[in-house]
C-alpha positions, 0 to 999 in steps of 0.5 A: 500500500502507498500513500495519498498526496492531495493533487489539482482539483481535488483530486488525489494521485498516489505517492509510491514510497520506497524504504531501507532497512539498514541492518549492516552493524557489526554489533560491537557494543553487544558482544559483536552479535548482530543486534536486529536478531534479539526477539521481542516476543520471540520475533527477531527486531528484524521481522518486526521492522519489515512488518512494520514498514510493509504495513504502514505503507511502503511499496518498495524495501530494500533490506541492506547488510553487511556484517553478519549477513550470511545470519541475518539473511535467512530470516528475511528470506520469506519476506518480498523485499530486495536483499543487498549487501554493503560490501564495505560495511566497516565504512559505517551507516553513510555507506549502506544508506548509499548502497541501499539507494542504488539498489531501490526503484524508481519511488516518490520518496523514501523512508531509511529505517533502523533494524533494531527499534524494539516498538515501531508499529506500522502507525508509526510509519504511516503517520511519519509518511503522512507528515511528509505529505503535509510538509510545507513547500520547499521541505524536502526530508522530514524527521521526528523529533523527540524531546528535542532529539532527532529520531528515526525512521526519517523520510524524503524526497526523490530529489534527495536521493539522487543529491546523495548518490551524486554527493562524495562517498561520505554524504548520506542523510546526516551530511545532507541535512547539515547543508541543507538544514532550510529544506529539513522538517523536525516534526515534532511528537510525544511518540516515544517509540521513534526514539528508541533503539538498541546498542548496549546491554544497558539499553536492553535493560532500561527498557524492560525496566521503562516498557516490561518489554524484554529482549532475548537473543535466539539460542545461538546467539545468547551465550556469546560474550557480551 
């Protein structure tokens, strides 16, 4: 399912949404394990994601992985996205939101999405989806914002896109906003669950503690060193 931006006449033209699920992380903070594979409710953060993106409206998803793909892979494999591999992934996030671009469709817009964000519900895309259909004009990526700090997934357009894949090799979302800062939309939103994401054991604790949400590593994963 897509999105619906308002056109001339009262008329509406659908909006084809593309995503990427950047899941390419070494895990180093969690004992080199690969984060988006802890379950909550015995579904790996992963599956959530797709679950998430697919049902709050993206037509196109290109899942991107680096480090631990060969692991990771199997558990997307059901699912009908596009698999890529960031062959240099140690070069950091910059380089698979990259990779991730020159693999997606042609779409109107694209939304980068993180693989280990515990709570994300497909409303949660929906609405961030629908944020961007009501940015003013000039607007050209949209981001949550949370307390006062940047959350994720984040949104833009088209013509971002094709900025970035002309960019040097280092530009992504983060650089691209920092020279375009009069072009970025922080929405502003009580919703939490933009904000939260996993990196450390510490992280994995606060939010049994904050939510009773309690993450587990499948079992071959969980007697690894942490």
């Amino acid at each position: 399912m897509g999105c619906i931006l308002k056109g001339g006449g009262g008329l509406y033209s659908r909006l084809r949404v593309g995503a990427l699920l950047l899941a390419a992380g070494a895990g180093s903070r969690l004992g080199g394990r690969p984060k988006c594979l802890l379950e909550l409710g015995g579904v790996p953060l992963i599956r959530r994601q797709l679950i998430a993106l697919s049902g709050g409206g993206v037509d196109e998803l290109v899942v991107v992985l680096g480090h631990h793909a060969a692991r990771i892979e199997p558990v997307v494999g059901e699912f009908p996205v596009s698999v890529v591999r960031n062959p240099e992934p140690g070069l950091g996030q910059a380089s698979s939101t990259r990779v991730g671009l020159q693999a997606l469709p042609a779409v109107d817009c694209v939304v980068v999405a993180l693989a280990d964000q515990p709570l994300l519900h497909a409303q949660d895309v929906a609405d961030l989806i629908k944020a961007y259909k009501q940015r003013a004009q000039g607007i050209e990526l949209v981001q949550p914002l949370v307390d006062g700090q940047p959350g994720n997934p984040l949104v833009f357009s088209a013509a971002v896109r094709e900025q970035i894949l002309a960019s040097p090799a280092d530009v992504a979302c983060r650089r691209w906003q920092e020279r375009h800062a009069a072009q970025v939309l922080r929405w502003n939103t009580p919703n939490r669950r933009y904000a939260v994401d996993i990196d450390t054991e510490q992280d994995i604790e606060e939010l049994a503690q904050r939510t009773g949400h309690r993450l587990r590593w499948p079992q071959d994963l969980a007697q690894v060193a942490s």
